[in-house]
C-alpha positions as CSV (number, residue, x, y, z in Angstrom):
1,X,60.7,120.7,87.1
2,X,58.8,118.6,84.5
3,X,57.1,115.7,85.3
4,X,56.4,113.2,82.3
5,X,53.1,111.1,83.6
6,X,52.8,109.0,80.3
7,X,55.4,107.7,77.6
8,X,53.7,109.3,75.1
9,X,54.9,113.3,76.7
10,X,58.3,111.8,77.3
11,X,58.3,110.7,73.2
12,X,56.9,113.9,72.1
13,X,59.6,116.0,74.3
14,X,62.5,114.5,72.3
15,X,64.8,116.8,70.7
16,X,64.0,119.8,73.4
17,X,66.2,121.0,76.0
18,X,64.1,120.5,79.2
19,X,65.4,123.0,81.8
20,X,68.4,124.3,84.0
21,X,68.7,123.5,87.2
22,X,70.1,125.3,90.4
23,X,73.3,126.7,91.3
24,X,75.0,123.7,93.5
25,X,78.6,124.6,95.2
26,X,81.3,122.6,95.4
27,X,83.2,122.6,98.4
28,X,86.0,121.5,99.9
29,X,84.1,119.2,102.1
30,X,82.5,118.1,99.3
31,X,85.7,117.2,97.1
32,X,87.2,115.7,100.1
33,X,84.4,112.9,100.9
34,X,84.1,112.2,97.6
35,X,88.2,111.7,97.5
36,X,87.4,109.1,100.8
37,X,85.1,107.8,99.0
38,X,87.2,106.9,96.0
39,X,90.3,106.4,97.6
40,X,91.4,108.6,94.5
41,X,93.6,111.5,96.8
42,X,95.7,113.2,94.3
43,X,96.9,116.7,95.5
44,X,95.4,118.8,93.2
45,X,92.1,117.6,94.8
46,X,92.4,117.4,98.6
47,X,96.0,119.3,99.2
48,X,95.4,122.8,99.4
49,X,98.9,124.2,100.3
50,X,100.2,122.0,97.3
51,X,97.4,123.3,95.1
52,X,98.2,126.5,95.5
53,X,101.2,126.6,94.2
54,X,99.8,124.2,91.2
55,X,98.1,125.0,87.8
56,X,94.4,126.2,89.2
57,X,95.8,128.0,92.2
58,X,93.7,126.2,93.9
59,X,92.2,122.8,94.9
60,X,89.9,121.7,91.7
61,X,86.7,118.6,91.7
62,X,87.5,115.0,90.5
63,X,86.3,114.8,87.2
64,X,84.2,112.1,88.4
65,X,82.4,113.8,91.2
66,X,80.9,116.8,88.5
67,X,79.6,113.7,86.6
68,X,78.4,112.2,89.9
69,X,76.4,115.1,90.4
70,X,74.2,114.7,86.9
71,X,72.2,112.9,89.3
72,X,70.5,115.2,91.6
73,X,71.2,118.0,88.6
74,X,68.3,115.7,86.8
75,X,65.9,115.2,89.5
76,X,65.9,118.8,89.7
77,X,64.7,119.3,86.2
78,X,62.9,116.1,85.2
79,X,61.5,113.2,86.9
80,X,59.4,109.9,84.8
81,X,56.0,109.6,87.3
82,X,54.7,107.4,84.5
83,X,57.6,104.7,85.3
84,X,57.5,102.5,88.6
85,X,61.6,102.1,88.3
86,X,64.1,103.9,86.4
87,X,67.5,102.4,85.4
88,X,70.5,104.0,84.7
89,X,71.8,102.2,81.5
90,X,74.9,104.3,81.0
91,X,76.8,106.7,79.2
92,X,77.5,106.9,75.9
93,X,80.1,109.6,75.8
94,X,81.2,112.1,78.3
95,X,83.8,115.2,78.3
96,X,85.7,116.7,81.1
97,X,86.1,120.5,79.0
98,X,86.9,122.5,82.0
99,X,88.5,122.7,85.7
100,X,85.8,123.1,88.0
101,X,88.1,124.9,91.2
102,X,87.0,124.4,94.5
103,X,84.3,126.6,96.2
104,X,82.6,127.2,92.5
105,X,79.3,126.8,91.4
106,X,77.9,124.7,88.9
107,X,74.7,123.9,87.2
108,X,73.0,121.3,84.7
109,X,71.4,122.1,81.6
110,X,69.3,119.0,80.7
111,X,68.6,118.4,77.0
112,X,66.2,115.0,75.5
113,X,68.0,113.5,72.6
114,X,65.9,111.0,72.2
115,X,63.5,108.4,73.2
116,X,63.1,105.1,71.5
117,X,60.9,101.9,73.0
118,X,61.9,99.2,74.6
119,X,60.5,95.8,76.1
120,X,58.3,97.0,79.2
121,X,58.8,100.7,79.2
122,X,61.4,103.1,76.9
123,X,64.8,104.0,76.9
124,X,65.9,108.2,76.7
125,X,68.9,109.4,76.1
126,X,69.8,113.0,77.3
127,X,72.7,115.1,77.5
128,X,73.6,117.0,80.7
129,X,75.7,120.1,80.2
130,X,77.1,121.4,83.0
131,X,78.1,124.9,83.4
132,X,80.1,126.6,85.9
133,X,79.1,130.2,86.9
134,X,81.1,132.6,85.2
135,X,82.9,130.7,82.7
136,X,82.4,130.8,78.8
137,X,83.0,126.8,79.0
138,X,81.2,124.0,80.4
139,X,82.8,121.5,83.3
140,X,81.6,118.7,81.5
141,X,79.4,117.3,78.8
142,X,77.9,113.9,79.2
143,X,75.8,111.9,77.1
144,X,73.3,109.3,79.3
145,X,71.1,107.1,79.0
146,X,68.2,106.4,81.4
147,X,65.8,103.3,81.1
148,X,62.1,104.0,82.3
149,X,60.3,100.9,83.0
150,X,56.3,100.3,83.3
């Protein structure tokens, strides 16, 4: 974990990857709620008998819900102390490379593009890769960008 305390170590960490964080499993509970949530239910996320006999072979995560989970995949790796409120701007680009099937687990590996200033604090973009153990390619490769305010 690497807290920045001042601008200036945020600024002068651009360009470096910052860390990996833990190994987080994705269950079927946890593809389910997030389906409720959603109201997105399509088969190949929450109907295992159908799965089964699908492309996977199994029940596989929403797209959405690995790039839901660069959140707490950042807090494990970097928080902005020097900031009283953080804003998530948005996404610049964003990749869905590879099935993440039920009951696997995944990680982030958090990389600092870039850090520019803006009016009352300064705005960083990172790119959250994450991997899924075992597999030569990444779930998903997302581009964000996080505003840190003063």
């Amino acid at each position: 974990m690497i807290d920045f305390s001042d601008f200036d170590a945020l600024r002068a960490a651009a360009g470096t990857e910052l860390g990996v964080g833990d190994w987080i499993t994705v269950d079927q509970r946890r593809i389910d709620t997030f389906a409720d949530a959603t109201d997105d239910h399509q088969w190949i996320h929450v109907d295992a008998a159908r799965a089964a006999t699908g492309p996977y072979g199994r029940t596989i995560a929403h797209g959405f819900l690995t790039l839901s989970l660069v959140v707490p995949m950042t807090a494990q790796i970097m928080t902005v102390s020097a900031a009283n409120m953080a804003i998530n701007y948005g996404l610049n680009k964003v990749r869905f490379i590879n099935p993440v099937l039920v009951d696997s687990r995944i990680r982030g590996r958090l990389t600092l593009d870039s850090v520019s200033d803006i009016p009352g604090g300064v705005q960083a973009v990172r790119t959250m890769t994450v991997e899924i153990e075992g597999a030569d390619k990444p779930a998903c490769v997302a581009e964000s960008i996080a505003r840190y305010l003063a």
